[in-house]
MIKE-835636 format. One record per residue (C-alpha): chain; x, y, z. Coordinates in steps of 0.001 Angstrom, whole numbers, plus 524288, in hexadecimal, padded with zeros to 5 digits. Layout:
   cadena      xx      yy      zz
        A       X       Y       Z
...
This chain:
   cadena      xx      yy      zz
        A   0DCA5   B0E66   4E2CA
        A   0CDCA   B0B51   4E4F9
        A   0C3EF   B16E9   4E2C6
        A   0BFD3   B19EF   4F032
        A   0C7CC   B10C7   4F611
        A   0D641   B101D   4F992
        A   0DE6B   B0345   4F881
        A   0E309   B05EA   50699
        A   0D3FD   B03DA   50ADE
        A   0D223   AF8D5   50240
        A   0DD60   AF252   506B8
        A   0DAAE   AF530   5164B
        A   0CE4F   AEE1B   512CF
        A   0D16E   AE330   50D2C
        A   0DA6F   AE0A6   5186B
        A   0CFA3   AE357   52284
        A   0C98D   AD59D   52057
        A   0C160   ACDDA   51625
        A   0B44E   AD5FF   517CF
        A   0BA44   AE1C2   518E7
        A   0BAC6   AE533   508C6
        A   0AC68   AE412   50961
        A   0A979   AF218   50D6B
        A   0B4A9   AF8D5   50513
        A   0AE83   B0078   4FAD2
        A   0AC0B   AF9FB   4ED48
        A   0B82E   B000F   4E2BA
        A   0C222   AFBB3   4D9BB
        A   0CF55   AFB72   4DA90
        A   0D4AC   B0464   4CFBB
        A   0DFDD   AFACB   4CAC0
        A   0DF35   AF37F   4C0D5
        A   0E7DD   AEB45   4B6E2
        A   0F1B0   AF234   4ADDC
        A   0EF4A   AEE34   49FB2
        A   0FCD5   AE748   49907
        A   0FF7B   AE016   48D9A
        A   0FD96   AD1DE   48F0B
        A   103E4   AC633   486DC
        A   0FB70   AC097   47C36
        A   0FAF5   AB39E   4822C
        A   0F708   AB99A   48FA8
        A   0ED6B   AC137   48871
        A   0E7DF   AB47D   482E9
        A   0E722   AACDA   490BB
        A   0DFC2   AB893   49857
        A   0D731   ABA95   48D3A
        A   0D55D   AAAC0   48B97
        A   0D21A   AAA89   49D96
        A   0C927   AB6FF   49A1E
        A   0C09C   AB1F7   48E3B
        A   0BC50   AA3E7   493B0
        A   0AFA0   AA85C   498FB
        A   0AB8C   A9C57   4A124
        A   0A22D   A9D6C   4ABED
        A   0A830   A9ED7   4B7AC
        A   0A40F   A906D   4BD75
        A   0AD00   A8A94   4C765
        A   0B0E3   A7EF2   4C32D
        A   0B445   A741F   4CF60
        A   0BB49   A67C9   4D006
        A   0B5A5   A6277   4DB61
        A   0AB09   A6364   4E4E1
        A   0B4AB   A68D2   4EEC4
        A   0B8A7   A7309   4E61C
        A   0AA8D   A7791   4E464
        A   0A789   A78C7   4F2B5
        A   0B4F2   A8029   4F41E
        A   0AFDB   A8942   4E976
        A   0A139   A8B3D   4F0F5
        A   0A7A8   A8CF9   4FCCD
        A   0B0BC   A983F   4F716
        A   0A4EE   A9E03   4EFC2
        A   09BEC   A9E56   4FC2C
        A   0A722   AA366   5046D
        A   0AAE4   AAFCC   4FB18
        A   09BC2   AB13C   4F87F
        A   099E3   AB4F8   50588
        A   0A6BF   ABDCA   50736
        A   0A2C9   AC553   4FAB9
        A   0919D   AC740   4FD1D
        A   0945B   AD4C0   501B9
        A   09907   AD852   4F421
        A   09043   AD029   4EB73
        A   0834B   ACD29   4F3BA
        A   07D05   AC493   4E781
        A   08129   AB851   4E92C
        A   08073   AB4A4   4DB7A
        A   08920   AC007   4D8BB
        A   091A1   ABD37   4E314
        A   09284   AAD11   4DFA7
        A   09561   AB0B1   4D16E
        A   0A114   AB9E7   4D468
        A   0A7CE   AB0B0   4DDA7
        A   0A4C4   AA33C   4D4B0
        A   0AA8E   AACEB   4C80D
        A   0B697   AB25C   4D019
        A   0BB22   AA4B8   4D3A1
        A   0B99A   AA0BC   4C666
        A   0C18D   AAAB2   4C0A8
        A   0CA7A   AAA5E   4CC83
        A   0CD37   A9B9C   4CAC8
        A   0CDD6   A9BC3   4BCA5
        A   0D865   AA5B2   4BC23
        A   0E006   A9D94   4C80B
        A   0DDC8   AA8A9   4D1F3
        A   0D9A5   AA8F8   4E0CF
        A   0CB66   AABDA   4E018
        A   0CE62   AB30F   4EE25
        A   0D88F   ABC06   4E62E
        A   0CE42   ABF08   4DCD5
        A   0C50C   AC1CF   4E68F
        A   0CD0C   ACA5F   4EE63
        A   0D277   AD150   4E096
        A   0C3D1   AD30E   4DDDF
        A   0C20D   AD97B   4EB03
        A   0CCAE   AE34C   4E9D9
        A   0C934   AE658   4DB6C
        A   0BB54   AE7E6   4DC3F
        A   0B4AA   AE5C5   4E7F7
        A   0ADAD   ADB34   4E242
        A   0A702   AE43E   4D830
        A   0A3C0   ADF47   4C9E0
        A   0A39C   AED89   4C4B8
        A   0AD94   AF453   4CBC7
        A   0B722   AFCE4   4C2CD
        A   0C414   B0226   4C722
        A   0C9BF   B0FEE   4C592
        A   0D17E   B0A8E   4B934
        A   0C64F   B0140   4B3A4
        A   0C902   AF41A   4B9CF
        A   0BB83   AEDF0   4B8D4
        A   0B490   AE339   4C176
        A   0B6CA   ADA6F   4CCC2
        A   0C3CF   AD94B   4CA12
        A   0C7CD   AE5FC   4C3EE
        A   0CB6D   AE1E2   4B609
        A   0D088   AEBE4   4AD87
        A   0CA26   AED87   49FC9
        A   0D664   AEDA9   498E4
        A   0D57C   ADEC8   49A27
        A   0C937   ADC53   4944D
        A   0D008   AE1DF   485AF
        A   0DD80   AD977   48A02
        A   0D607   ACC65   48CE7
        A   0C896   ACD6F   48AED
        A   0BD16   AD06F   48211
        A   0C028   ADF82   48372
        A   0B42D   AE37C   48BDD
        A   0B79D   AE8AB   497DC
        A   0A877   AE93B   49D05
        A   0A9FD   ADB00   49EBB
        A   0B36D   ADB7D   4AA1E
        A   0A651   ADE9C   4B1C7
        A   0A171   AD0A3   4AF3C
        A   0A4A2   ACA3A   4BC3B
        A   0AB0E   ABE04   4B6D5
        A   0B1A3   AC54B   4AA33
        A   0B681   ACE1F   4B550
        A   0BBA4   AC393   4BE81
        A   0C27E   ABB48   4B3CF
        A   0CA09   AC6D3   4AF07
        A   0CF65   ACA90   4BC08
        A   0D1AE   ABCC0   4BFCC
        A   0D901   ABBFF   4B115
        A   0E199   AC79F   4B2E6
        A   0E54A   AC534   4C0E1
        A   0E9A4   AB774   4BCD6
        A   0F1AD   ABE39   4B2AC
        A   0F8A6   AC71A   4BA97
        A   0FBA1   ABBB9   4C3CF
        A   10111   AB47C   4B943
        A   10838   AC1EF   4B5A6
        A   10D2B   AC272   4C188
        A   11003   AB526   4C341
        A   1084D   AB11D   4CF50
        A   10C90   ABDAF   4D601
        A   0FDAC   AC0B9   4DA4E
        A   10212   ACE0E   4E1B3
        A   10671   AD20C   4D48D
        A   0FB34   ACDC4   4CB91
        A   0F249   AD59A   4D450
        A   0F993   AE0E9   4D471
        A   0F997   ADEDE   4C5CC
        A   0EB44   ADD3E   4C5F9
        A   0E7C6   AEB3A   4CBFA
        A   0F41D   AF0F9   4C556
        A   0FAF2   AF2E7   4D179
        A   104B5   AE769   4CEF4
        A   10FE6   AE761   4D9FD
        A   106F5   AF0F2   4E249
        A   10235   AEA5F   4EEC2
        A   0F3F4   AF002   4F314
        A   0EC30   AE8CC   4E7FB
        A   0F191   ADBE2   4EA28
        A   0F0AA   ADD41   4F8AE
        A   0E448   AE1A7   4F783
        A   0DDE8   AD552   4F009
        A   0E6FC   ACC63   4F835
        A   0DE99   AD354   50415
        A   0D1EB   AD08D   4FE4F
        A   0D607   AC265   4F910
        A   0D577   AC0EF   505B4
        A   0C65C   AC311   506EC
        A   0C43F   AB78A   4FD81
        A   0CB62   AAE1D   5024C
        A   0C68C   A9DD6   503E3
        A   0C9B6   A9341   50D2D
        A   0C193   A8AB6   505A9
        A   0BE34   A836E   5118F
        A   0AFBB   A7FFC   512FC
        A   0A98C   A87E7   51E9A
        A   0A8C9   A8085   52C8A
């Protein structure tokens, strides 16, 4: 349960319409992922997507891909100024979260909406069991498949390529199952308010991609 909060009125929310999350109260959900033992060679391949420190540039193939992107970017600029005013802040967020998001083959509107439900959109939020940044990361995996300092989970893109990491993990885990790999993601697996709730505020984030009229 959120401090201050309860799911219930998080969850009415979200289902009240796409602007309606804006005025809810700025807290954390307390879940968080449950530490296991992981293979060697998965180990290796997290580790491997964590440690390539590229910046996040998209990359397009085409002129028409670029425009798609610009249009997405000025679209979800607008829907998130209440949160992040700067628009340098805000334009840096959104260009790093659909980095990470298509780098680790995930919806950027799922991340989005994950990001929502986790932490309001706040870079220094911290849950009632320790999960750290936008999207909540637990320290544990910073010693399992990182450089061992959990302070770094505040950097915004160290942050976002973590969570985008592990969630593609526990989809693979789960093999495609996405219900499942959130619930495993909050440690609720098989529990259905979490992953209703982010499939609620996916909903927030989501693109046409046509141009506007």
């Amino acid at each position: 349960m959120i401090p201050g909060i309860s799911r219930r009125r998080c969850l009415i929310s979200l289902a009240a319409g796409p602007t309606a999350w804006l005025a809810m109260p700025e807290a954390a959900h307390a879940g968080g992922q449950i530490e296991e033992p992981l293979m060697d060679s998965v180990r290796t391949a997290l580790s491997s997507a964590i440690a390539n420190h590229a910046p996040p540039e998209p990359d397009f193939p085409s002129t028409e891909a670029r425009l798609h992107y610009l249009r997405w970017l000025g679209t979800m600029s607008d829907r998130l100024r209440r949160r992040k005013p700067d628009w340098e802040v805000r334009r840096d967020f959104l260009q790093t979260v659909w980095y990470e998001s298509k780098r680790a083959g995930l919806d950027v509107s799922l991340v989005l909406g994950l990001i929502q439900v986790e932490s309001a959109f706040r870079k220094f939020a911290v849950s009632s069991v320790g999960a750290r940044g936008y999207m909540q990361v637990m320290p544990f995996w910073t010693r399992l498949i990182g450089d061992g300092d959990p302070g770094k989970l505040f950097h915004m893109q160290t942050n976002l390529r973590f969570g985008c990491v592990i969630l593609r993990h526990y989809m693979d885990r789960e093999r495609g199952d996405l219900y499942m790999a959130l619930g495993r993601y909050n440690g609720s697996r098989g529990r259905a308010p979490y992953p209703n709730a982010v499939f609620a505020a996916q909903r927030n984030w989501l693109f046409d991609g046509r141009p506007a009229a």
